[in-house]
N, CA, C and O atoms as a Maestro MAE file, in Angstrom:
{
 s_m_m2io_version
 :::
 2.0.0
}

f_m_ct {
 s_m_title
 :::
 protein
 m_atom[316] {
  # First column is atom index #
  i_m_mmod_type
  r_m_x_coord
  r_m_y_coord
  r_m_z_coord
  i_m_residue_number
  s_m_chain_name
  s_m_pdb_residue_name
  s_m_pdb_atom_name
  i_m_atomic_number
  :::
  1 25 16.073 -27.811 34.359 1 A "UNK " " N  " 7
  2 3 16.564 -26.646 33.645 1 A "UNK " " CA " 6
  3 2 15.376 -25.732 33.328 1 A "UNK " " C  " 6
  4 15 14.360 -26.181 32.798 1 A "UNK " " O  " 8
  5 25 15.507 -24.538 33.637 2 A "UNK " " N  " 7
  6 3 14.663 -23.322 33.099 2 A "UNK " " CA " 6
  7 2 14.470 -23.632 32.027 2 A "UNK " " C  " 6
  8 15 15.332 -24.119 31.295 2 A "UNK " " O  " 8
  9 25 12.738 -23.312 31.559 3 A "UNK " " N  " 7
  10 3 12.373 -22.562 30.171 3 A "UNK " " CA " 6
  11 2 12.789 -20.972 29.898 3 A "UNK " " C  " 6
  12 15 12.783 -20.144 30.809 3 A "UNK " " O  " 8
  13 25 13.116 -20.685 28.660 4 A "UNK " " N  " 7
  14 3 13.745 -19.158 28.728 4 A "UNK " " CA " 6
  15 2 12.191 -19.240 27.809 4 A "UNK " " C  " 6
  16 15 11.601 -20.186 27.287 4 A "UNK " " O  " 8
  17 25 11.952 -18.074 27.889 5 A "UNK " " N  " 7
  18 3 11.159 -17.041 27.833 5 A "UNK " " CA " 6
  19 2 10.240 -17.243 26.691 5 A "UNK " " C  " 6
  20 15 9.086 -17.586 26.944 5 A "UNK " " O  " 8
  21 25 10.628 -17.064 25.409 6 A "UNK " " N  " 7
  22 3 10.342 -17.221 23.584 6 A "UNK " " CA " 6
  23 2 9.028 -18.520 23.736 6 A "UNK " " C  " 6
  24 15 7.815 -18.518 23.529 6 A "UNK " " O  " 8
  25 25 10.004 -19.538 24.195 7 A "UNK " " N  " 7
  26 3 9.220 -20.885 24.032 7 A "UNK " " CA " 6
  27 2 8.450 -21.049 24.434 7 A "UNK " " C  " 6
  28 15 7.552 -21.731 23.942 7 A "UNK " " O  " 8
  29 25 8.411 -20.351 25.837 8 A "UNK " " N  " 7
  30 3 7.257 -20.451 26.994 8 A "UNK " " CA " 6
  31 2 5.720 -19.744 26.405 8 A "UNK " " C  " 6
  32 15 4.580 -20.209 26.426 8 A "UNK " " O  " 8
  33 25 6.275 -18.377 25.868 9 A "UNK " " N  " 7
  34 3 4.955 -17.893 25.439 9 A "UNK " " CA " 6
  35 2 4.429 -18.653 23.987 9 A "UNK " " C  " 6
  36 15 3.223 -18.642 23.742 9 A "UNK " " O  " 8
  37 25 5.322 -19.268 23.103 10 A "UNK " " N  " 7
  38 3 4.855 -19.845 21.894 10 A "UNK " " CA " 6
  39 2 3.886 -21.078 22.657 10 A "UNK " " C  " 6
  40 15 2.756 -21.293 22.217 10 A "UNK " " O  " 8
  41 25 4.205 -21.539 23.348 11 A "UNK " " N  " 7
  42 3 3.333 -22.841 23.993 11 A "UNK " " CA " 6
  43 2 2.188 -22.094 24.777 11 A "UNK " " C  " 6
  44 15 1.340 -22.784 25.343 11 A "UNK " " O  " 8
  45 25 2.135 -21.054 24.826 12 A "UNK " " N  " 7
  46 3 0.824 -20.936 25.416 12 A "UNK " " CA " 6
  47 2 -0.253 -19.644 24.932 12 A "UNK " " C  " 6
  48 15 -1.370 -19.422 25.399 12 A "UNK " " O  " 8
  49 25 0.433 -18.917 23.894 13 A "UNK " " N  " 7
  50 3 -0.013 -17.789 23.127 13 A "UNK " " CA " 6
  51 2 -0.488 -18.324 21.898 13 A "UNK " " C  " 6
  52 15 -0.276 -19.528 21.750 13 A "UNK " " O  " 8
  53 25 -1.275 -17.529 20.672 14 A "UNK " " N  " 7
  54 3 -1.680 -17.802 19.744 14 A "UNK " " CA " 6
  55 2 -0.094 -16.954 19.206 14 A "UNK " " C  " 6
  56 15 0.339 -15.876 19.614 14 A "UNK " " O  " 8
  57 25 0.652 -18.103 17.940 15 A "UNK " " N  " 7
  58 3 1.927 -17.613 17.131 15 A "UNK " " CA " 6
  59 2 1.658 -16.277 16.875 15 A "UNK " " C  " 6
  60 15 2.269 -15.323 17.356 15 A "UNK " " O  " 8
  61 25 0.333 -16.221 15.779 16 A "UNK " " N  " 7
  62 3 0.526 -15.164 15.058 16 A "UNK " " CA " 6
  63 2 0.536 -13.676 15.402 16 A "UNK " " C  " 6
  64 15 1.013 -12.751 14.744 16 A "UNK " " O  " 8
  65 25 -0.280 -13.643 16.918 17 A "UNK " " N  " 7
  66 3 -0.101 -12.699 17.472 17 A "UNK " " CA " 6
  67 2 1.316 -11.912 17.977 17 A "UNK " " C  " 6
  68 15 1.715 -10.754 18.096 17 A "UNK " " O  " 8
  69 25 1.927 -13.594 18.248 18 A "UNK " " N  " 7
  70 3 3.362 -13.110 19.145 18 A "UNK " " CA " 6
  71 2 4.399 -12.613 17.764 18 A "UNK " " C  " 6
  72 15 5.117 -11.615 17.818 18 A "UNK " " O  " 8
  73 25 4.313 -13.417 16.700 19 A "UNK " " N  " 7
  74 3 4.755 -12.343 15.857 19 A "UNK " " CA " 6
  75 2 4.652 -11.247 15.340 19 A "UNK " " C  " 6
  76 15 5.538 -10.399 15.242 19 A "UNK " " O  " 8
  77 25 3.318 -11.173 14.890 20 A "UNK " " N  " 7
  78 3 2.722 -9.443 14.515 20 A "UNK " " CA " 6
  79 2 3.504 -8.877 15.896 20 A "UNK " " C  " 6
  80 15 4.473 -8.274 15.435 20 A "UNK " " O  " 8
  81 25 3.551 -8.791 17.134 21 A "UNK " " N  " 7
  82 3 4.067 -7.860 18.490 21 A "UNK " " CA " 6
  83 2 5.829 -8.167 18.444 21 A "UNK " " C  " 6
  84 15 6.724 -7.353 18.669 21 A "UNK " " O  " 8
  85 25 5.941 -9.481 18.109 22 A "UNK " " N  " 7
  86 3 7.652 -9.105 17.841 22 A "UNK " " CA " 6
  87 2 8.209 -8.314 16.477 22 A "UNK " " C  " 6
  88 15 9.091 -7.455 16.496 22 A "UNK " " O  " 8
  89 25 7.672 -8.676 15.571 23 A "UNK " " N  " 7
  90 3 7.690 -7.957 14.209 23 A "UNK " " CA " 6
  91 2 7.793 -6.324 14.290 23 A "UNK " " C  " 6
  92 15 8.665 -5.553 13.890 23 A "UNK " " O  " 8
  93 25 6.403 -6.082 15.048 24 A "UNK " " N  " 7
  94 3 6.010 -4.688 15.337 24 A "UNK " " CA " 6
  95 2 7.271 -3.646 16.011 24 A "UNK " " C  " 6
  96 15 7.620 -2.501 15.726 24 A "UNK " " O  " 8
  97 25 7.815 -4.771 17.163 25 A "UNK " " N  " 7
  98 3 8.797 -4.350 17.942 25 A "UNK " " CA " 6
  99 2 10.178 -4.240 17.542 25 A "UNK " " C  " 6
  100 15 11.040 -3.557 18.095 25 A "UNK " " O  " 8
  101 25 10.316 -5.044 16.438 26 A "UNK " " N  " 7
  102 3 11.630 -4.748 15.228 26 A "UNK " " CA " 6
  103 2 11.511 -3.715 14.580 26 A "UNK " " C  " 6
  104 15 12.521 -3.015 14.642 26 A "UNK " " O  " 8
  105 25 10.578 -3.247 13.882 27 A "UNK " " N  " 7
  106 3 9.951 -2.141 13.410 27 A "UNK " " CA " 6
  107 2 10.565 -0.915 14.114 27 A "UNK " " C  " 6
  108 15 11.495 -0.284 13.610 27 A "UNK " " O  " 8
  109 25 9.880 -0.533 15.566 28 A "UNK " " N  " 7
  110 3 9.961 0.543 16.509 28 A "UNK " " CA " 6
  111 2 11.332 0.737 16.724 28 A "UNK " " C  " 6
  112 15 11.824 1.832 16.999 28 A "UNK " " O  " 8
  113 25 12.149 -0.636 16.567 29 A "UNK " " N  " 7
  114 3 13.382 -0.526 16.879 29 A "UNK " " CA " 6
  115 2 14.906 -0.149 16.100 29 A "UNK " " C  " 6
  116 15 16.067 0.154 16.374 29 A "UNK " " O  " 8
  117 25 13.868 -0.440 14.770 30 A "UNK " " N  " 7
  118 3 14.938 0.106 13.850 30 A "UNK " " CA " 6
  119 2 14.460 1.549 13.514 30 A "UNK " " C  " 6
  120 15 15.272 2.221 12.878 30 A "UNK " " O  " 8
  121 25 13.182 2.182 13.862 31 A "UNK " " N  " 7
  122 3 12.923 3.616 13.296 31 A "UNK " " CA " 6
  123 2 13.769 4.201 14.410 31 A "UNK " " C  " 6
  124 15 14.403 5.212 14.106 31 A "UNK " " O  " 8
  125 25 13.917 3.638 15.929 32 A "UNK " " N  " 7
  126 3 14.389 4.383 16.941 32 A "UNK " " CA " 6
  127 2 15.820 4.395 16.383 32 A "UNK " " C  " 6
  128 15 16.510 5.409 16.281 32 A "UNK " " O  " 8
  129 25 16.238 2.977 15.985 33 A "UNK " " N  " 7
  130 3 17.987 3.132 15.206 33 A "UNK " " CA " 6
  131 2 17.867 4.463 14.237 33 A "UNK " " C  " 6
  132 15 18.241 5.466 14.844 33 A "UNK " " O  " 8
  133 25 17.599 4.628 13.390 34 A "UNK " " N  " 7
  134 3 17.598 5.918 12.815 34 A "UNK " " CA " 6
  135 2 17.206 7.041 13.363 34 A "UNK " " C  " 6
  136 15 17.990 7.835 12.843 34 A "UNK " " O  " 8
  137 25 16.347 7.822 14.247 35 A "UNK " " N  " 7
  138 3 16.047 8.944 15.146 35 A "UNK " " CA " 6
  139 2 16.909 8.835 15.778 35 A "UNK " " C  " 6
  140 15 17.465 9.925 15.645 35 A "UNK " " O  " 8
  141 25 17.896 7.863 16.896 36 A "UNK " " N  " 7
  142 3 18.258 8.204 17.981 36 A "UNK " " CA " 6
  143 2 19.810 8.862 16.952 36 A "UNK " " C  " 6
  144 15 20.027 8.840 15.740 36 A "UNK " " O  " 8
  145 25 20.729 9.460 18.269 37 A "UNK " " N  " 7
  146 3 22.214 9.683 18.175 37 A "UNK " " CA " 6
  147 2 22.835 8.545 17.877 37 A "UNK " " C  " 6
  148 15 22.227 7.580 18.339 37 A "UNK " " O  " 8
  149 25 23.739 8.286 17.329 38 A "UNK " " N  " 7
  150 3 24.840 6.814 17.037 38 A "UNK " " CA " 6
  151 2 25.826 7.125 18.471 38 A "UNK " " C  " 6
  152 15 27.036 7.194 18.256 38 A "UNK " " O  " 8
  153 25 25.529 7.243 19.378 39 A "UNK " " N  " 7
  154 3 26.544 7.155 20.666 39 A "UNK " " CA " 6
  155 2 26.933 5.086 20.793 39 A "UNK " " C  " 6
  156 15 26.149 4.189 20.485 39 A "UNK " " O  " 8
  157 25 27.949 4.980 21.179 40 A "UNK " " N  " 7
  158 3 28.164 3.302 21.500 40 A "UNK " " CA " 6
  159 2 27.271 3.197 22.288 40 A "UNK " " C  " 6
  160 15 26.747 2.166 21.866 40 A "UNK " " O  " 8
  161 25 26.406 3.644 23.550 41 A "UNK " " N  " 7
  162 3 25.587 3.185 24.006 41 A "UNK " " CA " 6
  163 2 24.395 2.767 23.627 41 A "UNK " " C  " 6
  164 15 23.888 1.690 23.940 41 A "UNK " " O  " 8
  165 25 23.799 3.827 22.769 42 A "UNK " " N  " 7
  166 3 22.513 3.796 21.880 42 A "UNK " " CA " 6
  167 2 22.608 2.467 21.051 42 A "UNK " " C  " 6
  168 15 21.747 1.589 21.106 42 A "UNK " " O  " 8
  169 25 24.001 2.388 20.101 43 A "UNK " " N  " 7
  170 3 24.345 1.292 18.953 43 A "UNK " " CA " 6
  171 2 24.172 -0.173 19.815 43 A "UNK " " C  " 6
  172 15 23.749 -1.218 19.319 43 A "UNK " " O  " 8
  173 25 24.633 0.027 21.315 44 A "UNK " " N  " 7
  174 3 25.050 -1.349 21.958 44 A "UNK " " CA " 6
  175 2 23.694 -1.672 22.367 44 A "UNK " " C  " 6
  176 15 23.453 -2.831 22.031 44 A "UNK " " O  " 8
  177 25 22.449 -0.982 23.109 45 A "UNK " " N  " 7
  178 3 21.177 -1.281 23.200 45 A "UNK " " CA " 6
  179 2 20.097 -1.687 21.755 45 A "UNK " " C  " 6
  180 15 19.138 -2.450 21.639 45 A "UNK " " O  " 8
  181 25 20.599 -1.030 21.074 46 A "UNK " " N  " 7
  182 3 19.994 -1.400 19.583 46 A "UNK " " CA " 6
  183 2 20.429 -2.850 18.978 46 A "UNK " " C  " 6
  184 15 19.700 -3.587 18.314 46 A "UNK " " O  " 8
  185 25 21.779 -3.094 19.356 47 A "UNK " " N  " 7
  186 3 22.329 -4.056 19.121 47 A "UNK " " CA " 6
  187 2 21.967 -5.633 19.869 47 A "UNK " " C  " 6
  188 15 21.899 -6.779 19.424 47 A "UNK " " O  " 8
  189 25 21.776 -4.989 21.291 48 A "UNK " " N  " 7
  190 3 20.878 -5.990 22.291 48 A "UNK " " CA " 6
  191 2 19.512 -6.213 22.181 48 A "UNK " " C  " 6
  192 15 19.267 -7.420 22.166 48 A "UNK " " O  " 8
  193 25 18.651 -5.591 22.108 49 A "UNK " " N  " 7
  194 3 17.219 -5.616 21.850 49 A "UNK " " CA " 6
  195 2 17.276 -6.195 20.509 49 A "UNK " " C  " 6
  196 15 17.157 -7.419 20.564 49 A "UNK " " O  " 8
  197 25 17.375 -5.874 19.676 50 A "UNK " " N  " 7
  198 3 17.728 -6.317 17.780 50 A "UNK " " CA " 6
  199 2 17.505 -7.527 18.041 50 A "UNK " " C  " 6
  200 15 16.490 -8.157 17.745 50 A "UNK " " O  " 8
  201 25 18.524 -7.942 18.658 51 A "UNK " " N  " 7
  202 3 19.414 -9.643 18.843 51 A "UNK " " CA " 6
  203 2 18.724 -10.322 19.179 51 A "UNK " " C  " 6
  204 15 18.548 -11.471 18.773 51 A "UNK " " O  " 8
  205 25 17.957 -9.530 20.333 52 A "UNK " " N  " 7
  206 3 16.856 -10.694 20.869 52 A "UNK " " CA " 6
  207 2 15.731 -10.850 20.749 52 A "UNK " " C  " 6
  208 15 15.093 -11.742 21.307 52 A "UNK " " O  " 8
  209 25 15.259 -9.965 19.957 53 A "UNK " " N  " 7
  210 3 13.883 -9.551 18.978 53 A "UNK " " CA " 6
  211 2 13.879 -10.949 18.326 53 A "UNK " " C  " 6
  212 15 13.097 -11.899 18.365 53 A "UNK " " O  " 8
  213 25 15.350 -10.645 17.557 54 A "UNK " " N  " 7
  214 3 15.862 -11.935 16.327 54 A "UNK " " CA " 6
  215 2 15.768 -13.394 16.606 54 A "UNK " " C  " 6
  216 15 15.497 -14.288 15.804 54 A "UNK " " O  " 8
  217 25 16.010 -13.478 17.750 55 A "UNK " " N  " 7
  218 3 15.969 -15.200 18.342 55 A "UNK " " CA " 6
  219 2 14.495 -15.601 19.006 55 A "UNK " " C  " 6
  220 15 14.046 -16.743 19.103 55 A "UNK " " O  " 8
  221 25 13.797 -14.245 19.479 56 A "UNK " " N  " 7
  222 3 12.700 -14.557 19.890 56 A "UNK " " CA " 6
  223 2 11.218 -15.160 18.750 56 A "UNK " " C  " 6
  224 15 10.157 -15.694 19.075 56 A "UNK " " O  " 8
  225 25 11.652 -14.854 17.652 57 A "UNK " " N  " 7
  226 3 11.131 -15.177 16.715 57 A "UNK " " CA " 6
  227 2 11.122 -16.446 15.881 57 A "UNK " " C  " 6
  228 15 10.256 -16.586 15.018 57 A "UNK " " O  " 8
  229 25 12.135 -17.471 16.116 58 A "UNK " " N  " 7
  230 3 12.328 -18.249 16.001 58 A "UNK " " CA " 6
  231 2 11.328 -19.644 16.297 58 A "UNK " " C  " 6
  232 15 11.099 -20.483 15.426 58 A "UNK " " O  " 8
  233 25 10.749 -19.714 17.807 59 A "UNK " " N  " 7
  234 3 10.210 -20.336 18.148 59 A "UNK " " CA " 6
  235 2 8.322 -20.902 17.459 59 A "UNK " " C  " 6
  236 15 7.748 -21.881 16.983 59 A "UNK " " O  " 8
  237 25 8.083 -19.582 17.832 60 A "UNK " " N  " 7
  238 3 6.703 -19.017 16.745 60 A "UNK " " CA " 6
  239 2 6.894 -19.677 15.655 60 A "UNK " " C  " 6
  240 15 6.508 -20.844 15.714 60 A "UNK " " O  " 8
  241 25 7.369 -19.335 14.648 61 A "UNK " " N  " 7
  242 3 8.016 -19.431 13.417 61 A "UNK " " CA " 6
  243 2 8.298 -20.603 13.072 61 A "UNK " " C  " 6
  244 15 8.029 -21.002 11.938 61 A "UNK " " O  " 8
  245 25 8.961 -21.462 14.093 62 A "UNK " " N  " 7
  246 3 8.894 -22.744 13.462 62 A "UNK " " CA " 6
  247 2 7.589 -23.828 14.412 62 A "UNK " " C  " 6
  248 15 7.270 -24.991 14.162 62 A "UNK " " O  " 8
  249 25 7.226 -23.185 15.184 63 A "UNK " " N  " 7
  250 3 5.764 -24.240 15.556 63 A "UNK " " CA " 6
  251 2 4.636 -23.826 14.325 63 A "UNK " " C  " 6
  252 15 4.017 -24.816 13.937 63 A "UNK " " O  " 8
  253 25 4.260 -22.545 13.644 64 A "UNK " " N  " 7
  254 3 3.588 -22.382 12.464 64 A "UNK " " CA " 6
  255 2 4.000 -22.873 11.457 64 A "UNK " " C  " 6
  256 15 3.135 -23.319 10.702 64 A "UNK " " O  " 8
  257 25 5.371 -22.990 11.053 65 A "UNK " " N  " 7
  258 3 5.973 -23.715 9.883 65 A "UNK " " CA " 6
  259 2 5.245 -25.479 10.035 65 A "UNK " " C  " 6
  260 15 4.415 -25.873 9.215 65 A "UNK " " O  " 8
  261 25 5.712 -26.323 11.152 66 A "UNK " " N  " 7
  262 3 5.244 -27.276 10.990 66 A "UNK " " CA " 6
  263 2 3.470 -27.685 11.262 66 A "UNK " " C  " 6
  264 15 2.877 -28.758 11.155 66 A "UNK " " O  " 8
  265 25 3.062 -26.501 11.594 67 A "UNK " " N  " 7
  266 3 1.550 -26.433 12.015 67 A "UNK " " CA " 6
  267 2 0.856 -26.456 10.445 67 A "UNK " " C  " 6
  268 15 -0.220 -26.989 10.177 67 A "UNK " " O  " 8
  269 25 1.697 -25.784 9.538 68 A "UNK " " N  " 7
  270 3 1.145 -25.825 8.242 68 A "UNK " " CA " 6
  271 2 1.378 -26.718 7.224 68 A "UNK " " C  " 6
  272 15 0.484 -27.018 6.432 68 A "UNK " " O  " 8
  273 25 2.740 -27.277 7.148 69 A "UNK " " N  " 7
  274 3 3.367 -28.555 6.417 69 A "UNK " " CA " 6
  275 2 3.247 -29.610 6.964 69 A "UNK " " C  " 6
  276 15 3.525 -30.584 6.265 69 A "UNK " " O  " 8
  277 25 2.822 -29.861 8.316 70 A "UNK " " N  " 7
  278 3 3.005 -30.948 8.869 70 A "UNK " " CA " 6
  279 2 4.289 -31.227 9.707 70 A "UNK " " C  " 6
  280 15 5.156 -30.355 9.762 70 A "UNK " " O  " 8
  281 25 4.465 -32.602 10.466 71 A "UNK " " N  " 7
  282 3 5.513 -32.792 11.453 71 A "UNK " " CA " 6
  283 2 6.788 -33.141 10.302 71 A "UNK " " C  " 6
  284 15 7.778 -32.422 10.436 71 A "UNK " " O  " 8
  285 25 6.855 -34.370 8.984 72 A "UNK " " N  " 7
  286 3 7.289 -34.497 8.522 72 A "UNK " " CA " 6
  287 2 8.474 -33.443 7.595 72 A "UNK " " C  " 6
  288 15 9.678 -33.616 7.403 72 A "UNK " " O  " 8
  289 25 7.554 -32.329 7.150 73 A "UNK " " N  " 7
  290 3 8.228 -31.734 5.826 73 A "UNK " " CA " 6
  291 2 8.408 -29.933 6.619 73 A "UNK " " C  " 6
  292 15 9.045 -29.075 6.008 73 A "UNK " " O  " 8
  293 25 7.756 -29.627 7.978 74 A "UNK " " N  " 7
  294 3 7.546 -28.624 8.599 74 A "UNK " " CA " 6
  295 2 9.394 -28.129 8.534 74 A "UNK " " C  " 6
  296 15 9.972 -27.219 7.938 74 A "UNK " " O  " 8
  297 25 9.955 -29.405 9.600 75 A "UNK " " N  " 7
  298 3 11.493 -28.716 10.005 75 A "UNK " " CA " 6
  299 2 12.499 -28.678 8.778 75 A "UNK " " C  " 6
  300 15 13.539 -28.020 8.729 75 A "UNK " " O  " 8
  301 25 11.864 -29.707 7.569 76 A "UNK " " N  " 7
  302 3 12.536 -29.136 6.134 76 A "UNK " " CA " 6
  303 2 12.681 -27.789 5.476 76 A "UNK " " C  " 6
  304 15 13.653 -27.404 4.825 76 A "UNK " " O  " 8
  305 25 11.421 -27.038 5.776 77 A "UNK " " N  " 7
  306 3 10.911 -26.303 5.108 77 A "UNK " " CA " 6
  307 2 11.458 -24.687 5.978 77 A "UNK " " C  " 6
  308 15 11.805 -23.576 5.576 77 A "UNK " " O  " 8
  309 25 11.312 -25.239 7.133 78 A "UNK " " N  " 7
  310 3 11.786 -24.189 8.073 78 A "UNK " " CA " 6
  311 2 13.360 -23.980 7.798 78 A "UNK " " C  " 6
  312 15 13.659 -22.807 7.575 78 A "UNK " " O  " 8
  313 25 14.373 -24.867 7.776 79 A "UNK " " N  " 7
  314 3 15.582 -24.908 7.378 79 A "UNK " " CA " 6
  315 2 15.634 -24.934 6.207 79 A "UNK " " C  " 6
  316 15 16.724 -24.976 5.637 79 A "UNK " " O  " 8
  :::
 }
 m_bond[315] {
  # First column is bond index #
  i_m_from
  i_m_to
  i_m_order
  :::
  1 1 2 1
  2 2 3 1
  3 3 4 2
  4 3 5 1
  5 5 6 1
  6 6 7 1
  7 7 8 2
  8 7 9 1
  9 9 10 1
  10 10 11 1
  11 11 12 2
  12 11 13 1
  13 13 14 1
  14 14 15 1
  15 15 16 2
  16 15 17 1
  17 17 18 1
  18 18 19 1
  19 19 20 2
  20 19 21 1
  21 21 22 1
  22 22 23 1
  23 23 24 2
  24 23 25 1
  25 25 26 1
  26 26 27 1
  27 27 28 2
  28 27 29 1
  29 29 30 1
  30 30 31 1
  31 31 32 2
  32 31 33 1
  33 33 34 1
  34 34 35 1
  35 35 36 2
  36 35 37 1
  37 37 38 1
  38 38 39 1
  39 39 40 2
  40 39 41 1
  41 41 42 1
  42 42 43 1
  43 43 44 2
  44 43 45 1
  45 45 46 1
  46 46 47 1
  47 47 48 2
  48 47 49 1
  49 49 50 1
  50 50 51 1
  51 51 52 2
  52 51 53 1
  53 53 54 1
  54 54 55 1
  55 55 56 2
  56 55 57 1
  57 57 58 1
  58 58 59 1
  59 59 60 2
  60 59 61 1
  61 61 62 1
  62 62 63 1
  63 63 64 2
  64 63 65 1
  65 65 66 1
  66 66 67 1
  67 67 68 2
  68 67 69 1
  69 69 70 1
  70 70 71 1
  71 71 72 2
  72 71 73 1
  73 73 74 1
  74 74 75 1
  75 75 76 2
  76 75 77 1
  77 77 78 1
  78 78 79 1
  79 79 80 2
  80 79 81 1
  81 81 82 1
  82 82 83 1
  83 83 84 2
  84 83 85 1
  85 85 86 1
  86 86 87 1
  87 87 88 2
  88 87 89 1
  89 89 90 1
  90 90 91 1
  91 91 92 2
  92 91 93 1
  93 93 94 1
  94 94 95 1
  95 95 96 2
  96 95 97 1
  97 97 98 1
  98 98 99 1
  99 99 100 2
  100 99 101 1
  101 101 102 1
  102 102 103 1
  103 103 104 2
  104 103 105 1
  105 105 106 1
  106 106 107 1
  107 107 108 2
  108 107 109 1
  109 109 110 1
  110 110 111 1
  111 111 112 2
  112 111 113 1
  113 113 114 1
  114 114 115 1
  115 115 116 2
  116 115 117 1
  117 117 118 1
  118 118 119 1
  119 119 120 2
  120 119 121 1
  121 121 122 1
  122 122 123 1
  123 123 124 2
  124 123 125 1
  125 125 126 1
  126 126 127 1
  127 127 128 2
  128 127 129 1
  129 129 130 1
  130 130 131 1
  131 131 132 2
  132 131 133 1
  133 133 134 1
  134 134 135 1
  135 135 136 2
  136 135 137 1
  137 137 138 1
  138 138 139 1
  139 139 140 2
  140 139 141 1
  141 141 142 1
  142 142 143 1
  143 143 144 2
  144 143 145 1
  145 145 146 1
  146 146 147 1
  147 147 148 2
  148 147 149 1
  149 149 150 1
  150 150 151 1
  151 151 152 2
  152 151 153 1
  153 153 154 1
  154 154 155 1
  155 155 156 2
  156 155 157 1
  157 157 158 1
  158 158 159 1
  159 159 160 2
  160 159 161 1
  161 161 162 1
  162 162 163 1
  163 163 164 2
  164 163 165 1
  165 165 166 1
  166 166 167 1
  167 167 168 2
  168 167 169 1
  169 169 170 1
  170 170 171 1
  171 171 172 2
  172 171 173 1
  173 173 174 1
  174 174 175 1
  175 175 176 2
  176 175 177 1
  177 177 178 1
  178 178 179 1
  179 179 180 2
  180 179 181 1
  181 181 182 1
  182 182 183 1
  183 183 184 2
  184 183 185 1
  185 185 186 1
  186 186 187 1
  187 187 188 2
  188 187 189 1
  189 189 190 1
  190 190 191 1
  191 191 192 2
  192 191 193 1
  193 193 194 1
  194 194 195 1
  195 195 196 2
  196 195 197 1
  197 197 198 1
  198 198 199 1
  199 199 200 2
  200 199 201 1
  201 201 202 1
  202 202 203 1
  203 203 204 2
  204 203 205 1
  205 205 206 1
  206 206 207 1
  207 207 208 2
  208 207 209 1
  209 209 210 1
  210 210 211 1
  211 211 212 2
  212 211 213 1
  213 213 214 1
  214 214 215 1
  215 215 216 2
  216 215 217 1
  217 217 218 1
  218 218 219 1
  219 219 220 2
  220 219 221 1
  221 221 222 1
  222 222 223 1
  223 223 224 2
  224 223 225 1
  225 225 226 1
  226 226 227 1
  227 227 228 2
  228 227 229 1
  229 229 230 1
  230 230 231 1
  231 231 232 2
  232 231 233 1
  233 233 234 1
  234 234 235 1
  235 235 236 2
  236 235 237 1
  237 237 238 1
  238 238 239 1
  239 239 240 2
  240 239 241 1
  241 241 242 1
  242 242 243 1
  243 243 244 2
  244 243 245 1
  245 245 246 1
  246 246 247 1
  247 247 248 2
  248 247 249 1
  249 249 250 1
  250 250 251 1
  251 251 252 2
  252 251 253 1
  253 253 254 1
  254 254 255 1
  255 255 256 2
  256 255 257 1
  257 257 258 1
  258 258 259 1
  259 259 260 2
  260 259 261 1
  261 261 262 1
  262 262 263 1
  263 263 264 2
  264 263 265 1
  265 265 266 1
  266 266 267 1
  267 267 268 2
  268 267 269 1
  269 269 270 1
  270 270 271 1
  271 271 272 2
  272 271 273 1
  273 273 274 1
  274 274 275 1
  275 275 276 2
  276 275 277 1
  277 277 278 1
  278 278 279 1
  279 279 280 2
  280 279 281 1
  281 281 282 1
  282 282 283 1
  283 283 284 2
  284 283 285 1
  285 285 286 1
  286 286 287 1
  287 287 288 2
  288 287 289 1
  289 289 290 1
  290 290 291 1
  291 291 292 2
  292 291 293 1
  293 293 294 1
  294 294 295 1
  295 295 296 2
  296 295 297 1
  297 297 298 1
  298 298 299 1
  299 299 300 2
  300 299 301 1
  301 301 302 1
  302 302 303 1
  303 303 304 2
  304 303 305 1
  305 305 306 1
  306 306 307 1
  307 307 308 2
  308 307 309 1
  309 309 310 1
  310 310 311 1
  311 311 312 2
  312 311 313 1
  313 313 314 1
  314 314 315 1
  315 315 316 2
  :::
 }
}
């Protein structure tokens, strides 16, 4: 089975970077939500990119969570 994408770069990037650049990219994406027109197309790309901004962050996020608490109390703490 394929690796999708998120995980692949958390295993081989430094986290904090890949968040500051996904973070950054939530950012750009909600100032563009406010500048652009509300057409369904605009809302449905905002809505797609958003989404996957949102899940891409996940991965990062919880390899630093347990990088800092440990293996034990990391996936507690994350949930």
């Amino acid at each position: 089975m394929p690796r999708s994408l998120p995980p692949w770069l958390s295993d081989r990037f430094d986290n904090r970077w890949l968040l500051a650049i996904y973070y950054g990219f939530r950012g750009v994406a909600l100032i563009w939500l406010v500048e652009s027109n509300a057409t369904l197309g605009a809302l449905t790309a905002f809505a797609m990119l958003y989404g996957l901004d949102f899940i891409a962050t996940v991965p990062p996020m919880v390899k630093l969570t347990v990088a800092t608490f440990g293996r034990e109390m990391g996936p507690v703490i994350f949930g």
